[in-house]
mmCIF entry with sequence, helices, sheets and N, C-alpha, C, O atoms, coordinates in Angstrom:
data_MODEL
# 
_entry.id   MODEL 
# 
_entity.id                         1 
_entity.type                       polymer 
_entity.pdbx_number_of_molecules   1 
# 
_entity_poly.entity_id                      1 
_entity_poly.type                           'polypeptide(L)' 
_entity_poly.nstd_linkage                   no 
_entity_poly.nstd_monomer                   no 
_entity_poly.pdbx_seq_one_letter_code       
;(UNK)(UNK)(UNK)(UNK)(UNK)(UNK)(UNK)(UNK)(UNK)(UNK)(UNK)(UNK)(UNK)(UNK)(UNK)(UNK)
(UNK)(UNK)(UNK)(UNK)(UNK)(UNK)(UNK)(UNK)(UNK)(UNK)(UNK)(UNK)(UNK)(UNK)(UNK)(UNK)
(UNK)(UNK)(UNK)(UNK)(UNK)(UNK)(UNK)(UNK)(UNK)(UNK)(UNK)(UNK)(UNK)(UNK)(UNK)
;
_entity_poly.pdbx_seq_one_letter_code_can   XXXXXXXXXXXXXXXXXXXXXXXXXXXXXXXXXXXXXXXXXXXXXXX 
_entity_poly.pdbx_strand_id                 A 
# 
loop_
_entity_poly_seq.entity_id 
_entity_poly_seq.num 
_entity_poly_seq.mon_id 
_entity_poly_seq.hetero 
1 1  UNK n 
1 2  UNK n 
1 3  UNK n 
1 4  UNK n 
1 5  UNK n 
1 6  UNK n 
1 7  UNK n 
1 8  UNK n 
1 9  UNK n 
1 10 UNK n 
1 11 UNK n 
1 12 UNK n 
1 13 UNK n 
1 14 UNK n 
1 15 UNK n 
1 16 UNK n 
1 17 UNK n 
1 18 UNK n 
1 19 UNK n 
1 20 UNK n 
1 21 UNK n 
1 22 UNK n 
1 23 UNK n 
1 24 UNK n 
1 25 UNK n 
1 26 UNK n 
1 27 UNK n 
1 28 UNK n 
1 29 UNK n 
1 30 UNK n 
1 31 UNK n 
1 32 UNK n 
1 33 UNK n 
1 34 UNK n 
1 35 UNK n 
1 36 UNK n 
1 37 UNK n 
1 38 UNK n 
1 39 UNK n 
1 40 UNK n 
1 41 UNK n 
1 42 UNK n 
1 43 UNK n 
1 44 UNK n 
1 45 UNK n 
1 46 UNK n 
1 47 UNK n 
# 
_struct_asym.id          A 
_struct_asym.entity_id   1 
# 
loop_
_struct_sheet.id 
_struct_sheet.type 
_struct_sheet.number_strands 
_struct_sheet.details 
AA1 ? 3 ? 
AA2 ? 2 ? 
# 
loop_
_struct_sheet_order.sheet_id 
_struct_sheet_order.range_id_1 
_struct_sheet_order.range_id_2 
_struct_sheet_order.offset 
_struct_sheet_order.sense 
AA1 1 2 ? anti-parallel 
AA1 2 3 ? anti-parallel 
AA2 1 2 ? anti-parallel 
# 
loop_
_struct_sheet_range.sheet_id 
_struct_sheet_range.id 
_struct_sheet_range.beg_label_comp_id 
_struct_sheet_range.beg_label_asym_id 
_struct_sheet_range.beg_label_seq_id 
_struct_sheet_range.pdbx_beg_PDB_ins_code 
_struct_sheet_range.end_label_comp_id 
_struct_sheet_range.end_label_asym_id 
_struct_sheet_range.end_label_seq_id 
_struct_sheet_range.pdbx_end_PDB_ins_code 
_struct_sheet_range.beg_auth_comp_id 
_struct_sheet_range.beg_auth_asym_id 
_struct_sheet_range.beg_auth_seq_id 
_struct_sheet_range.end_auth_comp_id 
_struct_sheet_range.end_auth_asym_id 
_struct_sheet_range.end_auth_seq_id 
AA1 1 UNK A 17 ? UNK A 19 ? UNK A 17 UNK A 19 
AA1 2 UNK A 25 ? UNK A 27 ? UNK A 25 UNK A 27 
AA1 3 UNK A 38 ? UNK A 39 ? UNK A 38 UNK A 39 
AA2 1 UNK A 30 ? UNK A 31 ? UNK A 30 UNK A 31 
AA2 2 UNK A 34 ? UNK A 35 ? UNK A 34 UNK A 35 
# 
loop_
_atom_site.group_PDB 
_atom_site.id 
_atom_site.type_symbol 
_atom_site.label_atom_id 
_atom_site.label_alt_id 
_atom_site.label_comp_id 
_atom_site.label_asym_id 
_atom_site.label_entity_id 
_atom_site.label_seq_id 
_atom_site.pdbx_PDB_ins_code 
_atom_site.Cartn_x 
_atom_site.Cartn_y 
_atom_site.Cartn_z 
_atom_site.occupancy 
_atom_site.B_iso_or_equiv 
_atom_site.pdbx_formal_charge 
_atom_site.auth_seq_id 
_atom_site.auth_comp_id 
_atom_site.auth_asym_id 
_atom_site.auth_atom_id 
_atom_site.pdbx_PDB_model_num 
ATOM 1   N N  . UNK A 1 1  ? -1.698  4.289   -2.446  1.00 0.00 ? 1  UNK A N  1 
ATOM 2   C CA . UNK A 1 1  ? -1.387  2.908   -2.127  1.00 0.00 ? 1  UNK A CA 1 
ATOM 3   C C  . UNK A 1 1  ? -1.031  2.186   -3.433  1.00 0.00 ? 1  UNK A C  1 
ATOM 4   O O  . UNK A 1 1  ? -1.412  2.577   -4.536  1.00 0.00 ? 1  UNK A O  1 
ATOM 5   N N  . UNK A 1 2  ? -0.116  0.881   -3.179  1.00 0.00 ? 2  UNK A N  1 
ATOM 6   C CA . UNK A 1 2  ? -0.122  0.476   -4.772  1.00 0.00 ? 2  UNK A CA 1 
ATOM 7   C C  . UNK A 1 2  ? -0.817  -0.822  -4.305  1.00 0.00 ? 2  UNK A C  1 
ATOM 8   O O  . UNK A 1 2  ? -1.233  -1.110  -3.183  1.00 0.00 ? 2  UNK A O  1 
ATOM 9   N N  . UNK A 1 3  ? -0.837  -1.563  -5.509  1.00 0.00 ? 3  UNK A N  1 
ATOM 10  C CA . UNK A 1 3  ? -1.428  -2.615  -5.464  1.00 0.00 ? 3  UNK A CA 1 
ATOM 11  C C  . UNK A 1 3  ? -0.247  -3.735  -5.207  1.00 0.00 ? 3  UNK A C  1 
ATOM 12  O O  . UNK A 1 3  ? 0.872   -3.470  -5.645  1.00 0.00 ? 3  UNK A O  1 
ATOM 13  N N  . UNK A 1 4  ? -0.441  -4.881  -4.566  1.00 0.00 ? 4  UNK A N  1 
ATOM 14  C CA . UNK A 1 4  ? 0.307   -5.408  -4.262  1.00 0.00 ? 4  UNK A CA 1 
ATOM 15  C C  . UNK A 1 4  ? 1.031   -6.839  -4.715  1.00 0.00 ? 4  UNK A C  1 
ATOM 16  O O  . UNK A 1 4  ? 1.898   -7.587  -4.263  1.00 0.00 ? 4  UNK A O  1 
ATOM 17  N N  . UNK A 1 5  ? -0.087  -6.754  -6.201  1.00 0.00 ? 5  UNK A N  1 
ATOM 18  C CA . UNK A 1 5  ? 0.407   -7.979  -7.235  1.00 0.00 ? 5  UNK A CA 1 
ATOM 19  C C  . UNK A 1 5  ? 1.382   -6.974  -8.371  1.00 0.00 ? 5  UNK A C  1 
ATOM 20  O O  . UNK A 1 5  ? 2.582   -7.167  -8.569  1.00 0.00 ? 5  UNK A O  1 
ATOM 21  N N  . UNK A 1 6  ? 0.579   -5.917  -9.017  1.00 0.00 ? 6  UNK A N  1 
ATOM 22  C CA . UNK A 1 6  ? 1.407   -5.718  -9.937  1.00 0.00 ? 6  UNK A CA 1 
ATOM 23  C C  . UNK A 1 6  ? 1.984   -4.059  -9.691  1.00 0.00 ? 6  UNK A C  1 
ATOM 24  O O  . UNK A 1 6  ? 2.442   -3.325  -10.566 1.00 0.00 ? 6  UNK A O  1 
ATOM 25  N N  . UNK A 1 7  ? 1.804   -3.740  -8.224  1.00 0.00 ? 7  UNK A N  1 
ATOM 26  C CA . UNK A 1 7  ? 2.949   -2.579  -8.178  1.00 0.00 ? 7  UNK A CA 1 
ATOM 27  C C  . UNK A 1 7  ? 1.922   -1.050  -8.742  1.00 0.00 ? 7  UNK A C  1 
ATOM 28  O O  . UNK A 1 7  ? 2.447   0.063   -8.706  1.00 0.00 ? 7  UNK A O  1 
ATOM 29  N N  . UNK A 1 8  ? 0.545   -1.225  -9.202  1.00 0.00 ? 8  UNK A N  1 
ATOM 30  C CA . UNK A 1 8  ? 0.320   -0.322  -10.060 1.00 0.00 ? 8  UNK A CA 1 
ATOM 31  C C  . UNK A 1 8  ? -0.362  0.829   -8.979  1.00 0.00 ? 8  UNK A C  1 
ATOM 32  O O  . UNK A 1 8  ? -1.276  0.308   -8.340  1.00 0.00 ? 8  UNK A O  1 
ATOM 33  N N  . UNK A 1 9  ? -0.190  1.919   -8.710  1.00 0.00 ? 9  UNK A N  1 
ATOM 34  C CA . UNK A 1 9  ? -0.373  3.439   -7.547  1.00 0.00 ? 9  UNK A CA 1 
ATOM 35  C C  . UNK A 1 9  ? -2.534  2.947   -8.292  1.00 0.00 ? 9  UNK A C  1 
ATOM 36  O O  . UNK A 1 9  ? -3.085  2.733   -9.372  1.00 0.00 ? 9  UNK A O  1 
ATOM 37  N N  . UNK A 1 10 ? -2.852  3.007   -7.055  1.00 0.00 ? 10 UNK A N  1 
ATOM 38  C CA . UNK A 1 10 ? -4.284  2.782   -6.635  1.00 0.00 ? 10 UNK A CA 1 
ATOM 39  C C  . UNK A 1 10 ? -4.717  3.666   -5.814  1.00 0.00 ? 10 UNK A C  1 
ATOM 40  O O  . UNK A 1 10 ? -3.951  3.941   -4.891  1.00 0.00 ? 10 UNK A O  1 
ATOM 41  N N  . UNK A 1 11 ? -6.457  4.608   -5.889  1.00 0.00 ? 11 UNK A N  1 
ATOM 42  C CA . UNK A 1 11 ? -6.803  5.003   -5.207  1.00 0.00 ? 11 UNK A CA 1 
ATOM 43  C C  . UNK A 1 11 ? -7.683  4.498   -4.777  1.00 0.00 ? 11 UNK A C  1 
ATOM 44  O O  . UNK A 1 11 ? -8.733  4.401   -5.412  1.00 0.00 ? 11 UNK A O  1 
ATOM 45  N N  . UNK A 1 12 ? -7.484  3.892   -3.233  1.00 0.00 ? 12 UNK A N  1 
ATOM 46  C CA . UNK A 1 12 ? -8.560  3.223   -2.918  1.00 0.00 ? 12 UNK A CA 1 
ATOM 47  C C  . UNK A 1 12 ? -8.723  3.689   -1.057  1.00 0.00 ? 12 UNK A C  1 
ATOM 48  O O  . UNK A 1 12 ? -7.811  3.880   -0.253  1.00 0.00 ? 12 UNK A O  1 
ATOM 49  N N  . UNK A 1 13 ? -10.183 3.758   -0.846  1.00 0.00 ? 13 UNK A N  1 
ATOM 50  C CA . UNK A 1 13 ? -10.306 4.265   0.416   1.00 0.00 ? 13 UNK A CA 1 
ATOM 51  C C  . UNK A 1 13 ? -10.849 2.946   1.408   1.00 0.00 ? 13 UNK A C  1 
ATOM 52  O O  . UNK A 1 13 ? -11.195 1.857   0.949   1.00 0.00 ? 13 UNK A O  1 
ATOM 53  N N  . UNK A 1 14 ? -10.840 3.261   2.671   1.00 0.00 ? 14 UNK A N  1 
ATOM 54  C CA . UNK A 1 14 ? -11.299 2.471   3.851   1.00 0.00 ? 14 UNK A CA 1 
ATOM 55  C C  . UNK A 1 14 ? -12.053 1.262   3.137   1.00 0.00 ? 14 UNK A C  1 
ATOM 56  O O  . UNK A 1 14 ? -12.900 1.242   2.245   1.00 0.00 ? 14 UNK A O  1 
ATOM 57  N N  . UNK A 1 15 ? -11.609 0.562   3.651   1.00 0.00 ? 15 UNK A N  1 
ATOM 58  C CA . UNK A 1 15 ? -13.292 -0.436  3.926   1.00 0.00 ? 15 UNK A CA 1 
ATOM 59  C C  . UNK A 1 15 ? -14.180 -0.529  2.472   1.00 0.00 ? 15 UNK A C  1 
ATOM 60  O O  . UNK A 1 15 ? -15.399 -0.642  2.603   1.00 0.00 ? 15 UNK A O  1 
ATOM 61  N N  . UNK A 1 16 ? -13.723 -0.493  1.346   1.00 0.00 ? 16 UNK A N  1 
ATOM 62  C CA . UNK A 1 16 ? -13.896 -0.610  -0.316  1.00 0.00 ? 16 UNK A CA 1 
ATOM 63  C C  . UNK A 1 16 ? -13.293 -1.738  -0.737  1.00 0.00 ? 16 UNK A C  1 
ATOM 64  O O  . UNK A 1 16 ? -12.105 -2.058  -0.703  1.00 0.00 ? 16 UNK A O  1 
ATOM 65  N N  . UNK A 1 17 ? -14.488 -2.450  -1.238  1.00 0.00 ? 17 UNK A N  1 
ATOM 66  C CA . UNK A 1 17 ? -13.188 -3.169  -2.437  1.00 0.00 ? 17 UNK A CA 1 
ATOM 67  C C  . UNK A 1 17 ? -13.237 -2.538  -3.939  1.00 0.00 ? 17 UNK A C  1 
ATOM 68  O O  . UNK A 1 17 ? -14.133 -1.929  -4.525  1.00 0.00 ? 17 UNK A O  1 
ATOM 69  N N  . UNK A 1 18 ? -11.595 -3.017  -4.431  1.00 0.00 ? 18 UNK A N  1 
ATOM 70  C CA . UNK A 1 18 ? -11.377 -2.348  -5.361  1.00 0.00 ? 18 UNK A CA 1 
ATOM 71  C C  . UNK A 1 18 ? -10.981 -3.855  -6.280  1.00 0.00 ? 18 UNK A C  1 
ATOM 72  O O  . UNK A 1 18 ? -10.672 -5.015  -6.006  1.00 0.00 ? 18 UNK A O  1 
ATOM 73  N N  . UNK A 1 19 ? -11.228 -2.950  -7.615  1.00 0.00 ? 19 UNK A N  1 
ATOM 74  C CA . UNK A 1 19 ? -10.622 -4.407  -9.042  1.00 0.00 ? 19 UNK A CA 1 
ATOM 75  C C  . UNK A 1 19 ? -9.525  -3.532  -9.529  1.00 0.00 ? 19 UNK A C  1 
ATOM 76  O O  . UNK A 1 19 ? -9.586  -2.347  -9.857  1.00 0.00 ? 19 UNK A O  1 
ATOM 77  N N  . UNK A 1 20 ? -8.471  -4.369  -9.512  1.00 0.00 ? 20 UNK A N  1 
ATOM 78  C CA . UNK A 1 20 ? -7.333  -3.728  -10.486 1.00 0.00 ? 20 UNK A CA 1 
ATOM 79  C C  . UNK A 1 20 ? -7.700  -4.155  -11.727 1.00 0.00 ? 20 UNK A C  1 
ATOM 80  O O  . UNK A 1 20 ? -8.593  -4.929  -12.071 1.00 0.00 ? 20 UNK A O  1 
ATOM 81  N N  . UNK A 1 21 ? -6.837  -3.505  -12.394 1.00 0.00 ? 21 UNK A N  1 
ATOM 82  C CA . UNK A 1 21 ? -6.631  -4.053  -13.751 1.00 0.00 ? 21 UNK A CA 1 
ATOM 83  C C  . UNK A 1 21 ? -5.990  -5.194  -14.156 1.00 0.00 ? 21 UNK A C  1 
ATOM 84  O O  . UNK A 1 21 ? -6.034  -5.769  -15.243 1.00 0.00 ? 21 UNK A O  1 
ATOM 85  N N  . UNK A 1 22 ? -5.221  -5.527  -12.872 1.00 0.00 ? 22 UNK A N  1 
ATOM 86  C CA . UNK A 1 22 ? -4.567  -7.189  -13.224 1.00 0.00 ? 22 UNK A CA 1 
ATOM 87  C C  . UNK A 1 22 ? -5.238  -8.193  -12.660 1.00 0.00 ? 22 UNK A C  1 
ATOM 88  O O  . UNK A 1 22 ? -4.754  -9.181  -12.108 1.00 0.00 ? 22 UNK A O  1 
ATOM 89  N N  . UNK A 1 23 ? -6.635  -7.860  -12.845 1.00 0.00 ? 23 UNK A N  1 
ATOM 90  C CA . UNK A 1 23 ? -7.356  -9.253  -11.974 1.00 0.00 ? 23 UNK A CA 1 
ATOM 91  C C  . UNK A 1 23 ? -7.226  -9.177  -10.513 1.00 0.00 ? 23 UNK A C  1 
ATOM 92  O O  . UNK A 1 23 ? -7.782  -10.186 -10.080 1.00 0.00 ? 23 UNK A O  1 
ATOM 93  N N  . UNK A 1 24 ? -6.659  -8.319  -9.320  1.00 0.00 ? 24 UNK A N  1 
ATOM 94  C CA . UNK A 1 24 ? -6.620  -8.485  -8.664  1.00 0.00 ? 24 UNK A CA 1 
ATOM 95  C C  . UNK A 1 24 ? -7.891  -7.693  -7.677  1.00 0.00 ? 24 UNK A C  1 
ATOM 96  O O  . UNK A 1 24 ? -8.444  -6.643  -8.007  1.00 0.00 ? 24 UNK A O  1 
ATOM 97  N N  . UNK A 1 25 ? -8.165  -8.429  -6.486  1.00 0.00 ? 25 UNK A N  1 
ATOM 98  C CA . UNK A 1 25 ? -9.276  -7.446  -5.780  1.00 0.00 ? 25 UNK A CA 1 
ATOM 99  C C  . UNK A 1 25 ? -8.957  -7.353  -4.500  1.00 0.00 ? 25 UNK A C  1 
ATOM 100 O O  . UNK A 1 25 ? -8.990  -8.213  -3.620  1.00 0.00 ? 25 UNK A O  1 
ATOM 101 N N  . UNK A 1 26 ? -8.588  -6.032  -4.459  1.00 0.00 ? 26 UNK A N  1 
ATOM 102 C CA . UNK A 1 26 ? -8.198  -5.602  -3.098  1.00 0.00 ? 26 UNK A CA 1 
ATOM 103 C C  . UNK A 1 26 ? -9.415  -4.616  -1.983  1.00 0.00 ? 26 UNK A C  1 
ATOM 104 O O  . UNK A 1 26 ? -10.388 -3.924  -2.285  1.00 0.00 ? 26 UNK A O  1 
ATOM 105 N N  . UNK A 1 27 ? -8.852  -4.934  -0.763  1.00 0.00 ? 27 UNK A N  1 
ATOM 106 C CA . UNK A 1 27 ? -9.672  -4.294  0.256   1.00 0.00 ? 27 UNK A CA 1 
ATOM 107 C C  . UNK A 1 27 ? -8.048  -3.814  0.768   1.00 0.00 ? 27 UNK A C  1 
ATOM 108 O O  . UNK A 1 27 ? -6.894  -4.230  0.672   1.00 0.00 ? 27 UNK A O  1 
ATOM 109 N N  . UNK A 1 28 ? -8.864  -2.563  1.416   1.00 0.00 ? 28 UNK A N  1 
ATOM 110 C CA . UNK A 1 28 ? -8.140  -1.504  2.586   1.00 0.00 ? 28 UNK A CA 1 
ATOM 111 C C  . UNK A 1 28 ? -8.459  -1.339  3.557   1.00 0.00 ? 28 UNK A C  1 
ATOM 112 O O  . UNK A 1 28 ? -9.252  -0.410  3.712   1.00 0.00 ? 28 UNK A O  1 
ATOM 113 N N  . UNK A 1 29 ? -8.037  -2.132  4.754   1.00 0.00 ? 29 UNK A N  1 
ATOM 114 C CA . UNK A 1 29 ? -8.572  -2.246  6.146   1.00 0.00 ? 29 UNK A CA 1 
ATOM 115 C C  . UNK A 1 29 ? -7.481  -1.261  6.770   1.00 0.00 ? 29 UNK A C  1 
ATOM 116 O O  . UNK A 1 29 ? -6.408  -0.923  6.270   1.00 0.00 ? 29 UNK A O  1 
ATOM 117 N N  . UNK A 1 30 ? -8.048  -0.884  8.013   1.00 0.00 ? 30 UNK A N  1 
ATOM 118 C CA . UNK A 1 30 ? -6.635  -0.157  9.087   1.00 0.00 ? 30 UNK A CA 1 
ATOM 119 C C  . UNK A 1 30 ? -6.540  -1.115  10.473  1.00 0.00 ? 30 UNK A C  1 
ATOM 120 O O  . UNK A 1 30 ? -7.262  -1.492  11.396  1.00 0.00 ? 30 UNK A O  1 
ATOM 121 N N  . UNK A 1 31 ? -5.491  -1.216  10.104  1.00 0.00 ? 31 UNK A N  1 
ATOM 122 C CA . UNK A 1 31 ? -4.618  -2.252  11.291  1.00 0.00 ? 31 UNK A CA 1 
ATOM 123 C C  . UNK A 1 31 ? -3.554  -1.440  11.817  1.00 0.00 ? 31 UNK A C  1 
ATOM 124 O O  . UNK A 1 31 ? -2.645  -0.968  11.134  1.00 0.00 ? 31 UNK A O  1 
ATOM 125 N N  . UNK A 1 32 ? -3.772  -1.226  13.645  1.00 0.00 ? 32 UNK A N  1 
ATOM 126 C CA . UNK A 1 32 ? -2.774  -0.761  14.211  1.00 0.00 ? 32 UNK A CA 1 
ATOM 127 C C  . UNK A 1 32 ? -2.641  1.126   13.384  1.00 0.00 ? 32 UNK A C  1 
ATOM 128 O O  . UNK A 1 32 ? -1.682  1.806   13.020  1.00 0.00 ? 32 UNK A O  1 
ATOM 129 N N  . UNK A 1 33 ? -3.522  1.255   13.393  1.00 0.00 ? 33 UNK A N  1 
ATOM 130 C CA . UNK A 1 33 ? -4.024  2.628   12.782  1.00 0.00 ? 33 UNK A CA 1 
ATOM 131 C C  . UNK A 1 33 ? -3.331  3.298   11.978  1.00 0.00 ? 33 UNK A C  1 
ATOM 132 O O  . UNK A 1 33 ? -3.039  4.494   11.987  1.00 0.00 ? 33 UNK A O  1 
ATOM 133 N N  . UNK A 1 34 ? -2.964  2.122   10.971  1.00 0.00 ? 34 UNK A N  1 
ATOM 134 C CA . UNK A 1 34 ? -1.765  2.027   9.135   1.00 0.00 ? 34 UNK A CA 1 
ATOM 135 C C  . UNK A 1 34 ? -3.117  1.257   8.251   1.00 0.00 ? 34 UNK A C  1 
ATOM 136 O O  . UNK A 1 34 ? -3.611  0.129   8.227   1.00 0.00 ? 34 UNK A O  1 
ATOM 137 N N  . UNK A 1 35 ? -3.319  2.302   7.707   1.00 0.00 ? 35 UNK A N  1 
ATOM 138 C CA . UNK A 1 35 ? -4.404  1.471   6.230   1.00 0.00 ? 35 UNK A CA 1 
ATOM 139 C C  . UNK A 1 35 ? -3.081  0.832   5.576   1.00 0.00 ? 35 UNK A C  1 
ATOM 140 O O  . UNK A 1 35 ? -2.004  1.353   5.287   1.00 0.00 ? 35 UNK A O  1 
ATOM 141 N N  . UNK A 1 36 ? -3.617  -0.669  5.431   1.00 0.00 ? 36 UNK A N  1 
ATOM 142 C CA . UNK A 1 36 ? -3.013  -2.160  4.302   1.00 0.00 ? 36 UNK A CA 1 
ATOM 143 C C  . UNK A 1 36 ? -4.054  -1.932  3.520   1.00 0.00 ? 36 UNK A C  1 
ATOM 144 O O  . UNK A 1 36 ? -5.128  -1.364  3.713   1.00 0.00 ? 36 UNK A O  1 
ATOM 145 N N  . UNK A 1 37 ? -3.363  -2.696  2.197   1.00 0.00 ? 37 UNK A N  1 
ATOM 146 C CA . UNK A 1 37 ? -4.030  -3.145  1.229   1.00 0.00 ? 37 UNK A CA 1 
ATOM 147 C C  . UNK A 1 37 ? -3.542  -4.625  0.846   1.00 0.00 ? 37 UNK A C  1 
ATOM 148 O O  . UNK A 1 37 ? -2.458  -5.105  0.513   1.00 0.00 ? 37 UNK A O  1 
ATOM 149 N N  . UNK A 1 38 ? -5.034  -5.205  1.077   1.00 0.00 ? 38 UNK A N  1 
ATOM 150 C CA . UNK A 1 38 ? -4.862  -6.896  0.891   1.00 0.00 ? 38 UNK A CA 1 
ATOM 151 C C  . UNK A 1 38 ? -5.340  -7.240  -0.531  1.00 0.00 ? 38 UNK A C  1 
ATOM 152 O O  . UNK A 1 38 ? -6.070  -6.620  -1.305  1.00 0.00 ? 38 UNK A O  1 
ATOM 153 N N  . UNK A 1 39 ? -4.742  -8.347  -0.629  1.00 0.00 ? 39 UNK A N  1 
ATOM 154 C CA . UNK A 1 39 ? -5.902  -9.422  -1.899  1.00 0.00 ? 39 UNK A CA 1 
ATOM 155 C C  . UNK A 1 39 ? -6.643  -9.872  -1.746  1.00 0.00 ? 39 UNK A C  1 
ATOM 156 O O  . UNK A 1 39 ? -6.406  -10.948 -1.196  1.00 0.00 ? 39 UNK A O  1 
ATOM 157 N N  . UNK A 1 40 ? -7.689  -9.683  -1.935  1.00 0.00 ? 40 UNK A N  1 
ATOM 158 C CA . UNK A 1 40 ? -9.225  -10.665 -1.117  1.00 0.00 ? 40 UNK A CA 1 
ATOM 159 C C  . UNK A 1 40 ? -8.788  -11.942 -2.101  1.00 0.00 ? 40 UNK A C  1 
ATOM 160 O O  . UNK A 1 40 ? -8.447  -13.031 -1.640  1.00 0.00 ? 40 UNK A O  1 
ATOM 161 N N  . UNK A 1 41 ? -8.837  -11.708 -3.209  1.00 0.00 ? 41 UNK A N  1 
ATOM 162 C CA . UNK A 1 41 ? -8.978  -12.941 -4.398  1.00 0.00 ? 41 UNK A CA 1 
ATOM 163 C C  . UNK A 1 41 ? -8.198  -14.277 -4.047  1.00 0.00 ? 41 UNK A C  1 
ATOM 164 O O  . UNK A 1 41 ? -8.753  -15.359 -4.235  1.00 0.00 ? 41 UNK A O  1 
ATOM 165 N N  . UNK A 1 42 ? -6.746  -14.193 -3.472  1.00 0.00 ? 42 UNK A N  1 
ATOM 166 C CA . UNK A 1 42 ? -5.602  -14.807 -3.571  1.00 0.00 ? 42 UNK A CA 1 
ATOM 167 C C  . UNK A 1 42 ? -5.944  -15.537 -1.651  1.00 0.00 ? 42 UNK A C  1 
ATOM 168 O O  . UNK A 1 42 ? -5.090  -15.876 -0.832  1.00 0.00 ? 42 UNK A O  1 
ATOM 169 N N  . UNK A 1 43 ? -7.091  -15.549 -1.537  1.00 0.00 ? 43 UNK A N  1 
ATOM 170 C CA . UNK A 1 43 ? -7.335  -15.750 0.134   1.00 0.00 ? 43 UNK A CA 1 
ATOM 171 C C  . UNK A 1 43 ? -7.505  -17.413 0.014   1.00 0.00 ? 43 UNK A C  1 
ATOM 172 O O  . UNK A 1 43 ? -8.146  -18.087 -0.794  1.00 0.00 ? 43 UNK A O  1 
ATOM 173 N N  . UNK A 1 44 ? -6.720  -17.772 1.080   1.00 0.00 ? 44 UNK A N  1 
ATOM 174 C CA . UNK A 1 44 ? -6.437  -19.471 1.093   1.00 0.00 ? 44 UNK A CA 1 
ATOM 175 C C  . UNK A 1 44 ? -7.525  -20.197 1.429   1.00 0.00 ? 44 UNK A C  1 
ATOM 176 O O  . UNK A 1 44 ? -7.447  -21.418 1.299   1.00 0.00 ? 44 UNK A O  1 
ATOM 177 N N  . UNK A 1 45 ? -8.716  -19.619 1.911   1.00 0.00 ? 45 UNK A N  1 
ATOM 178 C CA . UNK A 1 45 ? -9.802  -20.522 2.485   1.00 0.00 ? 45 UNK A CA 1 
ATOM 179 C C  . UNK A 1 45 ? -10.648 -20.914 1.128   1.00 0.00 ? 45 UNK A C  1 
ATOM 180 O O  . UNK A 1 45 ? -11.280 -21.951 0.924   1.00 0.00 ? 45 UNK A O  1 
ATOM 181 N N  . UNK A 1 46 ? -10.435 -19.534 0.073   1.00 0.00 ? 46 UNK A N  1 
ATOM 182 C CA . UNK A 1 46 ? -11.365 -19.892 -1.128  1.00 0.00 ? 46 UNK A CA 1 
ATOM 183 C C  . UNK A 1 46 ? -11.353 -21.275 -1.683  1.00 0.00 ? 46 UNK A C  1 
ATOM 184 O O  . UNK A 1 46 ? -10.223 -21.758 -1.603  1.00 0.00 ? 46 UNK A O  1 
ATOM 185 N N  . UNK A 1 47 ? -12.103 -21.956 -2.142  1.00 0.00 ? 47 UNK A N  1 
ATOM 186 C CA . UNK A 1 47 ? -12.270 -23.228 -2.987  1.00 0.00 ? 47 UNK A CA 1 
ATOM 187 C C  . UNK A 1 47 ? -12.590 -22.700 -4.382  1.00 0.00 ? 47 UNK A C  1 
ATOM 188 O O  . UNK A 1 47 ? -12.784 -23.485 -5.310  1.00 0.00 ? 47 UNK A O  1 
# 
């Protein structure tokens, strides 16, 4: 999977969160039974 701010190939499994190296923190959920990889960090509800 790559990451989806800076493009960089990530191994990351189910239901983990992961820290990139660019500050970013991703989770890997399966939707429609296709693992995504989201940004938790960049999530609009945060304050």
């Amino acid at each position: 999977m790559n990451c989806p701010k800076c493009g960089r190939d990530v191994n990351i499994k189910k239901n983990n969160l992961f820290n990139c190296r660019c500050g970013a923190v991703l989770i890997a959920v399966e939707i429609y039974k296709k693992l995504v990889v989201a940004d938790v960090k960049n999530h609009k509800g945060e304050k």
